[in-house]
C-alpha positions in Angstrom: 124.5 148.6 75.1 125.4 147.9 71.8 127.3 145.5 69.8 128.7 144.5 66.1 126.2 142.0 64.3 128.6 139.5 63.7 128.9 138.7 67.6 125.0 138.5 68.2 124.4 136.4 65.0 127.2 133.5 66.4 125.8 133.9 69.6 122.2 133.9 69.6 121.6 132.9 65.9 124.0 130.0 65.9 124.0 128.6 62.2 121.5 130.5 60.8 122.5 132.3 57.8 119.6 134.0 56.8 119.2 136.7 59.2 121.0 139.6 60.4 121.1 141.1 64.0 121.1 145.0 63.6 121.2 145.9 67.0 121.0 144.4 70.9 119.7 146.4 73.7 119.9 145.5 77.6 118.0 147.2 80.0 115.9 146.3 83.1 117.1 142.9 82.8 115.8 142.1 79.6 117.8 142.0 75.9 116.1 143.5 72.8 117.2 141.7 70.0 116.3 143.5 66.3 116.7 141.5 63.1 116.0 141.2 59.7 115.8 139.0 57.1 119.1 139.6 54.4 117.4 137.0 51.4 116.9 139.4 48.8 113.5 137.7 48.0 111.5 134.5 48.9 109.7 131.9 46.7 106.1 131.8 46.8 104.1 129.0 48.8 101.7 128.6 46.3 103.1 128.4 42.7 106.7 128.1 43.5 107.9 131.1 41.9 110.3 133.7 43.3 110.1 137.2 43.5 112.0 140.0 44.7 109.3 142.6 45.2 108.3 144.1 48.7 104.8 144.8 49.4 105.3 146.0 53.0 106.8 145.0 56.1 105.3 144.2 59.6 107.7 143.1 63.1 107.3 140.0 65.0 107.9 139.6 68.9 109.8 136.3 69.2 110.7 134.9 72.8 114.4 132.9 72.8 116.5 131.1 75.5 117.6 133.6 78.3 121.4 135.0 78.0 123.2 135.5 81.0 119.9 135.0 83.5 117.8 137.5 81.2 115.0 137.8 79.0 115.8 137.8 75.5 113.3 139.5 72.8 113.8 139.2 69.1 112.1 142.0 67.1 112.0 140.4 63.6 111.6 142.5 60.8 109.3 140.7 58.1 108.6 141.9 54.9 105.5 140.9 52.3 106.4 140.0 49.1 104.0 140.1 45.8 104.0 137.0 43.8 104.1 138.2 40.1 102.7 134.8 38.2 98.8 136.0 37.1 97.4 132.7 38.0 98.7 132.6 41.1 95.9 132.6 43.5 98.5 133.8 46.2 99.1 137.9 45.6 101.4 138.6 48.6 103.1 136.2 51.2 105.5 136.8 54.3 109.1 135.7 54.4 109.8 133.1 56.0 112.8 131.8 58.2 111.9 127.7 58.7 115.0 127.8 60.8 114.3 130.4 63.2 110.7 130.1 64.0 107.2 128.1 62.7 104.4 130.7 60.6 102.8 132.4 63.4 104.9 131.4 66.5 105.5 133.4 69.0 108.6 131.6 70.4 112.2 130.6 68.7 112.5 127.0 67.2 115.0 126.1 69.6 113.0 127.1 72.5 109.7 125.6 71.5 112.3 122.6 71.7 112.9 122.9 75.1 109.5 123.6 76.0 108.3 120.6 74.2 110.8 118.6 76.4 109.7 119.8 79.7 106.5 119.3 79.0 106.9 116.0 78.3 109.2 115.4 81.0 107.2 117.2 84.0 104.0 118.2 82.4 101.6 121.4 83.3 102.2 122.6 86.7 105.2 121.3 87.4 106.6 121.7 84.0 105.1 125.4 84.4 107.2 126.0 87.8 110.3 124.4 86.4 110.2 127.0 83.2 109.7 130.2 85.8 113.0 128.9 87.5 114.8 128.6 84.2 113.3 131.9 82.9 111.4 131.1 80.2 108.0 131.9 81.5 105.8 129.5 79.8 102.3 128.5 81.4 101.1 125.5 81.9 98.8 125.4 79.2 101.7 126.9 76.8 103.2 123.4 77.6 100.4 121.7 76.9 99.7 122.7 74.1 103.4 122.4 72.7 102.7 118.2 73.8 99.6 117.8 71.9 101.0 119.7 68.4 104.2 117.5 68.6 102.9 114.3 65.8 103.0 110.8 66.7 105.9 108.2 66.9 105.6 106.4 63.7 106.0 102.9 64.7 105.6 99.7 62.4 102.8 96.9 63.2 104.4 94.3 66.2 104.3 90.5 65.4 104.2 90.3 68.8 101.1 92.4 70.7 100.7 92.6 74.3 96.9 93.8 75.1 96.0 95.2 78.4 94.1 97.9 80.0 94.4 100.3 82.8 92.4 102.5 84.5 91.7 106.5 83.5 89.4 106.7 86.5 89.4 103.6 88.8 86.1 101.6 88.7 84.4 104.1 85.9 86.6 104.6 82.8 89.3 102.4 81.7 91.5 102.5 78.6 93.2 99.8 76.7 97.6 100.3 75.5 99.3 98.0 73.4 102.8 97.3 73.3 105.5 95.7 71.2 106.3 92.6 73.2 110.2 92.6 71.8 110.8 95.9 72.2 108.8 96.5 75.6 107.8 100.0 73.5 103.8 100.9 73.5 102.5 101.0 70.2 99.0 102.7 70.6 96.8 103.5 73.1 92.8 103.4 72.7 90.0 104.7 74.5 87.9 102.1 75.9 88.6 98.4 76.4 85.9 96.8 74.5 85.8 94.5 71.7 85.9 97.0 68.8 88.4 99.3 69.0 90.8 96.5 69.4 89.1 94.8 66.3 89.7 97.7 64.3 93.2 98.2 65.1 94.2 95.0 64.6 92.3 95.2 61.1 94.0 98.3 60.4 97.5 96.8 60.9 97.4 93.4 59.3 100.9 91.5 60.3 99.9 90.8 64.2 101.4 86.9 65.1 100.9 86.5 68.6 98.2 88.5 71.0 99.1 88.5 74.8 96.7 89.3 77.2 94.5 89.4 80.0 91.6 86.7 80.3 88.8 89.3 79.7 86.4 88.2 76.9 86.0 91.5 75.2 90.1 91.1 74.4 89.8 87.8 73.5 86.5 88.4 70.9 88.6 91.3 70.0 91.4 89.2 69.1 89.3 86.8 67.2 87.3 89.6 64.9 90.3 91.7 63.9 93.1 88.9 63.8 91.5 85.8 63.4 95.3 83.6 61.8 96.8 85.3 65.3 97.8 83.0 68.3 96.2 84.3 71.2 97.9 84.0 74.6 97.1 84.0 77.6 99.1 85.5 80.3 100.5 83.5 82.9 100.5 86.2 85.9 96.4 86.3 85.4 96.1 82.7 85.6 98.3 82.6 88.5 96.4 85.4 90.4 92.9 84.0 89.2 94.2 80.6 91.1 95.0 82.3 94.3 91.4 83.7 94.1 89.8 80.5 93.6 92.1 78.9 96.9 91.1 81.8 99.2 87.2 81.0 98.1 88.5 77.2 98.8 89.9 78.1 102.0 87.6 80.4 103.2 84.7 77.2 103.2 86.4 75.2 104.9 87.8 77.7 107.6 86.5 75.5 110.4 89.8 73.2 110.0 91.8 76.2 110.4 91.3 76.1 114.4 93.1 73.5 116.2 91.1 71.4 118.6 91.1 73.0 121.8 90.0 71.8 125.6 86.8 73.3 126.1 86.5 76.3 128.5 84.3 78.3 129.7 83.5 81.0 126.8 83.6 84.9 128.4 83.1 86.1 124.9 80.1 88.5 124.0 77.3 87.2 122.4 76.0 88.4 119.0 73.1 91.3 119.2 70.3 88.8 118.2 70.9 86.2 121.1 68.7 86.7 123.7 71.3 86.4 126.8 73.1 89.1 128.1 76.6 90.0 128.3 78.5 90.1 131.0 78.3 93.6 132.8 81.5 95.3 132.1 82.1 98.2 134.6 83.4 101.8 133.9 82.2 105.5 132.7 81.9 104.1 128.9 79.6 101.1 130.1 77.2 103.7 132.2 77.1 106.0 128.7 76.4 102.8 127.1 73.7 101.5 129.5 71.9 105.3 129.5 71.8 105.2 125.4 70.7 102.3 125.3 67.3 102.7 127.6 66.9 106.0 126.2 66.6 104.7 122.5 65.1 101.9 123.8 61.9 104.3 125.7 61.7 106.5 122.8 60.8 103.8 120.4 58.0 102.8 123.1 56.6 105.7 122.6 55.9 105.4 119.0 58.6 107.0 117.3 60.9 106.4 114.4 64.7 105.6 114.6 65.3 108.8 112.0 63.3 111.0 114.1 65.1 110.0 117.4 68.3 110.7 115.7 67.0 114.1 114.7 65.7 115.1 118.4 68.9 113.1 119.9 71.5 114.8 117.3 72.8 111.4 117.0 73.7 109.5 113.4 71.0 107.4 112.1 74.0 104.4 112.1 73.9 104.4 116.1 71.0 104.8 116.8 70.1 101.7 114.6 73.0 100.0 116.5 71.4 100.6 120.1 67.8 99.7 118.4 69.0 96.4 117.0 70.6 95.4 120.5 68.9 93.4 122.7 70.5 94.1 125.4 73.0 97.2 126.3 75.5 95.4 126.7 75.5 93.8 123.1 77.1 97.5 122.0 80.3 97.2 123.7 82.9 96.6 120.9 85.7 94.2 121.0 89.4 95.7 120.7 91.0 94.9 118.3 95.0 95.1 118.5 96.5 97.3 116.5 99.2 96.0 113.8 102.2 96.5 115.0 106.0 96.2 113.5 106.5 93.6 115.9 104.2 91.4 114.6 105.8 89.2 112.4 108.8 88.5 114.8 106.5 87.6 117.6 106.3 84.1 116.6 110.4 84.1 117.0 110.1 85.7 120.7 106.9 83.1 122.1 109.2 80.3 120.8 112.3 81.7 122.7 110.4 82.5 125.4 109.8 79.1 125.6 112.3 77.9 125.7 112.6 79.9 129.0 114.8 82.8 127.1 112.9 85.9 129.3 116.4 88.0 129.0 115.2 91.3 127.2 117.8 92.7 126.0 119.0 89.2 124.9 116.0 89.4 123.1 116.2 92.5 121.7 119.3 92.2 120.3 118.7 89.0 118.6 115.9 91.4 116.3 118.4 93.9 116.0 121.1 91.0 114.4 118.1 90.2 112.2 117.7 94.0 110.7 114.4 93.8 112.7 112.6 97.2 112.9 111.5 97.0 116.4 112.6 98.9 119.9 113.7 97.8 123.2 110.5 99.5 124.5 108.3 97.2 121.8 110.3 93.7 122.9 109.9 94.5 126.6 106.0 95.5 126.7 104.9 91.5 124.3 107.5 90.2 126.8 105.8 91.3 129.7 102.1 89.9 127.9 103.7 86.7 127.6 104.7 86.6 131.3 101.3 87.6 132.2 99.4 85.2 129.9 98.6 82.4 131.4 100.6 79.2 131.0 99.9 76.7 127.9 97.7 79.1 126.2 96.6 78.0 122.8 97.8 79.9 120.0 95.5 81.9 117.2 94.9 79.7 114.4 95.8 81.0 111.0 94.1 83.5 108.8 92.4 82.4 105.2 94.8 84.9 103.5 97.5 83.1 105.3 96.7 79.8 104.1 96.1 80.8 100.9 99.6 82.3 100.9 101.0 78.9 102.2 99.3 77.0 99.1 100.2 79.5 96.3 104.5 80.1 97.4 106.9 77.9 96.3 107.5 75.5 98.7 111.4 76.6 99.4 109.6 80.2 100.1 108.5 79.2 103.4 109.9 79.1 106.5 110.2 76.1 108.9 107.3 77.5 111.3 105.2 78.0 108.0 105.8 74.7 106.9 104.5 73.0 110.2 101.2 75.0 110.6 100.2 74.4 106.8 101.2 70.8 107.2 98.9 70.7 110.8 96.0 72.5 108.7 96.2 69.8 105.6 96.3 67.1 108.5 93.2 68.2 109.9 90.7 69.2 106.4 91.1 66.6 103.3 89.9 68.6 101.3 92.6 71.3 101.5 95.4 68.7 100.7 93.5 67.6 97.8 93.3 71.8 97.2 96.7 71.7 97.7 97.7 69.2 95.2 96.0 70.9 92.2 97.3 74.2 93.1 101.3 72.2 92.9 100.5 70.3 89.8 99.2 73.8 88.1 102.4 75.6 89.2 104.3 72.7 87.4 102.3 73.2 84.7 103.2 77.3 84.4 106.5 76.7 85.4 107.1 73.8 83.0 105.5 74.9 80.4 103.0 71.5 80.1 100.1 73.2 78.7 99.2 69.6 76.7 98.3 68.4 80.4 95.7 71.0 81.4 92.7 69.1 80.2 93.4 66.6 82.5 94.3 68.7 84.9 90.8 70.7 84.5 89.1 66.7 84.8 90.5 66.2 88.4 89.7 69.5 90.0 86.6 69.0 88.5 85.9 65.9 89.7 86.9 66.8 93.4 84.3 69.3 93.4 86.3 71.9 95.8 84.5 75.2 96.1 85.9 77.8 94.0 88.8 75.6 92.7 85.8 73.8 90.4 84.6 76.9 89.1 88.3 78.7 88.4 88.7 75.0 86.6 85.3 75.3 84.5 86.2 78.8 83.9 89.6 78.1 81.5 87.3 75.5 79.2 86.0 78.9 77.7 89.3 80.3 76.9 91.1 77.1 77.0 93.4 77.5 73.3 94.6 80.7 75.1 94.9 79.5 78.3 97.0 76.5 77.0 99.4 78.6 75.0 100.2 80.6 77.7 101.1 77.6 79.7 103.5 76.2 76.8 104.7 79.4 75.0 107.8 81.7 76.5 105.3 84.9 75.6 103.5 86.8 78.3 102.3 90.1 79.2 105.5 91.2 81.8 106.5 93.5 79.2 102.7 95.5 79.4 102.8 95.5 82.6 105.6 97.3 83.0 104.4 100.1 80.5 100.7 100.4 82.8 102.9 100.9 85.6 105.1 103.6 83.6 101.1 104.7 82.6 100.5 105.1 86.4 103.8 107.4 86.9 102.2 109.9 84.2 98.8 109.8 85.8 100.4 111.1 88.7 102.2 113.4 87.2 99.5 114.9 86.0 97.3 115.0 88.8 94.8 112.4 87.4 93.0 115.6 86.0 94.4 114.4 82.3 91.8 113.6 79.2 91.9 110.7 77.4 94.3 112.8 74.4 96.5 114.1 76.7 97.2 111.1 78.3 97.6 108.9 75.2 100.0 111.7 73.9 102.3 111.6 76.9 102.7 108.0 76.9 103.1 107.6 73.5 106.0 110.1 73.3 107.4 109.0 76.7 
């Protein structure tokens, strides 16, 4: 098939002047595209000159956008020119066509464009199978390598700096980004999250106002070495989360008050391994293989030999074998059940109080969930119905978890419910020591909340003085970093903005099948 070059060269050389199409061929679902160049000469490189002369000519195979579902080729004539100026170091150089294609590229400029974008957008693999759909047969490391040649965004030093780092591969290598805390844009990315990189960036682009960050004390010495005149802040979400750590420490010492007092009955619970009573005998196929284990293990080590060599004649693991050495008894290995969670589990609480209240009506039940967008079946409401029937009467309820607490103490107040409310109130009744907790943890959340970081000194003197485990040391802890500490609890500056761009960080990591290197990465988010 042919056709006139004025048709091709609006078609598939859209505003480009410089080049005529000579002829198109179509065959086997392909389209052969042969141009030349129609400057009559080019200006040298080197010493600027022009010149008309042709040296020789050589073809180049150029890959463009498909046309009509095929493969298009352009065979591009170039020719050589010889620069005439004697002190020209140059003595020939190609023509060139800046708006077609780059020196030495093997695809159009338009295409490389939509290469670059899909491998931004999708990366290698994916990226790679979106091009094969589209026809334009790139590879993944074609779009790879189109990311990493594409420059950097040029982006002006923030007066605001958000610091934080994320991890490359969890709990080995971790990475620090900045961001622009007014535009919500990351600014750099560098490789490690220790003092100096961040001291030499920040020296490196004088201007920085205000540093928000984590309370790690590389940032923070960071902050100090490379932008000493900047107002270091520290972020409220950290100091919120390092309080909930400190009251689940709290919490977990005095767990004793968690458990209401109970009449005392008699205990069928098993003892631990090292007591020296038995269990109780529990019956069954499981309890024989148990008892048999047990006494085998138990002869063999009579005899003189070593736990690893009777898991080696046995063909047991060295892990249970050591479990029915340590046992004093057989029936010491019998495991407690533990229930499984269930989606039922937090409207349980709803169904024991209607139950009751004598409310035994199933399907009353059930439907009751069901107004409540509840995600639980008939079958589910019917089988904890029928446990409640069978329990026996008046029986005590399980006392509440340290994480559960903790989660009382740290939520606002209007955030819990009216059943919530009662069993923290009933906990702080019982244990001092968690209503003194529970005061510091309200007057700090005033504190974030109202902005009243002139108070925290005194604030840090009480908990201090209460000596509350783990409260005392979170308290202790903010006198090193207390300037920071304090302008985060008075300044409207934090690190949400940062957050957001590790979590953006996290969506590329992904997309790239965590197998990304450090230059990779930084390019992707940086462009993204």
């Amino acid at each position: 098939m042919q056709a006139d070059g004025s048709f091709w060269d609006s078609l598939v050389f859209d505003g480009i002047d410089d080049v005529d199409v000579e002829a198109v061929t179509a065959a086997f679902g392909a389209v052969d595209v042969t141009a030349r160049g129609q400057a009559a000469g080019a200006v040298c490189p080197d010493c600027g000159r022009f010149s008309g002369r042709v040296h020789d000519s050589y073809q180049r195979r150029l890959k463009d956008l498909p046309l009509g579902g095929q493969s298009v080729v352009i065979r591009l004539m170039v020719r050589r020119f010889l620069c005439d100026a004697r002190a020209c170091p140059r003595r020939t150089f190609a023509e060139p066509f800046a708006q077609l294609t780059a020196p030495y590229a093997r695809f159009t400029t338009r295409l490389n464009h939509i290469l670059e974008r899909v491998g931004l957008a999708l990366a290698g693999r994916a990226g790679a199978r979106l091009a094969d759909q589209l026809g334009l047969r790139a590879g993944r490391m074609t779009l790879l390598r189109r990311v990493m040649a594409l420059p950097d965004p040029q982006s002006g030093t923030p007066r605001v700096l958000g610091v934080d780092d994320f991890a490359i591969r969890r709990g080995q290598t971790y990475s620090t980004v900045l961001t622009c805390q007014e535009t919500h844009r990351v600014v750099d990315v560098l490789p490690t999250r220790q003092a100096g990189p961040l001291a030499a960036w920040l020296t490196a682009h004088p201007g920085v106002e205000i540093i928000c960050r984590n309370r790690a004390g590389a940032y923070a010495q960071g902050a100090r070495l490379g932008a000493p005149d900047a107002v270091q802040v520290a972020d409220r979400f950290h100091l919120w989360q390092g309080l909930g750590r400190a009251v689940e420490t709290c919490v977990a010492a005095h767990r004793a008050c968690l458990r209401a007092p109970a009449p005392d009955r008699p205990s069928t619970a098993m003892p631990p391994d090292d007591s020296g009573l038995p269990a109780p005998d529990p019956v069954g196929r499981r309890a024989q293989r148990k008892k048999a284990a047990h006494a085998l293990v138990h002869e063999l080590l009579a005899q003189g030999h070593s736990r690893r060599a009777i898991a080696r004649h046995l063909g047991w693991g060295l892990n249970t074998v050591l479990r029915y050495a340590r046992a004093a008894h057989w029936q010491n290995t019998l495991r407690e059940n533990r229930p499984r969670p269930s989606r039922l589990d937090p409207y349980k609480p709803h169904l024991e109080r209607r139950f009751a209240t004598g409310c035994t009506n199933v399907t009353r039940l059930h439907r009751e969930l069901l107004a409540e967008n509840a995600p639980v079946t008939y079958q589910m409401v019917r089988a904890y119905i029928a446990t409640l029937r069978a329990a026996p009467p008046q029986a005590p309820p399980p006392p509440p978890t340290v994480r559960q607490v903790t989660g009382w103490l740290t939520r606002h107040p209007t955030a819990l419910s009216e059943e919530d409310r009662a069993a923290l109130k009933s906990v702080l009744a019982r244990c001092p020591e968690l209503d003194t907790a529970a005061g510091h943890v309200r007057d700090f959340g005033e504190m974030l909340t109202g902005r009243l970081g002139t108070t925290l000194p005194t604030w840090i003197d009480a908990v201090d003085a209460s000596r509350l485990p783990g409260l005392t040391n979170f308290a202790r802890h903010l006198l090193r970093d207390l300037d920071a500490v304090t302008a985060g609890l008075t300044l409207d500056w934090s690190s949400g903005g940062t957050e957001g761009a590790v979590n953006r960080i996290k969506k590329i990591k992904r997309q790239l099948y965590g197998r990304a290197g450090f230059e990779l990465l930084r390019k992707m988010i940086l462009l993204q």
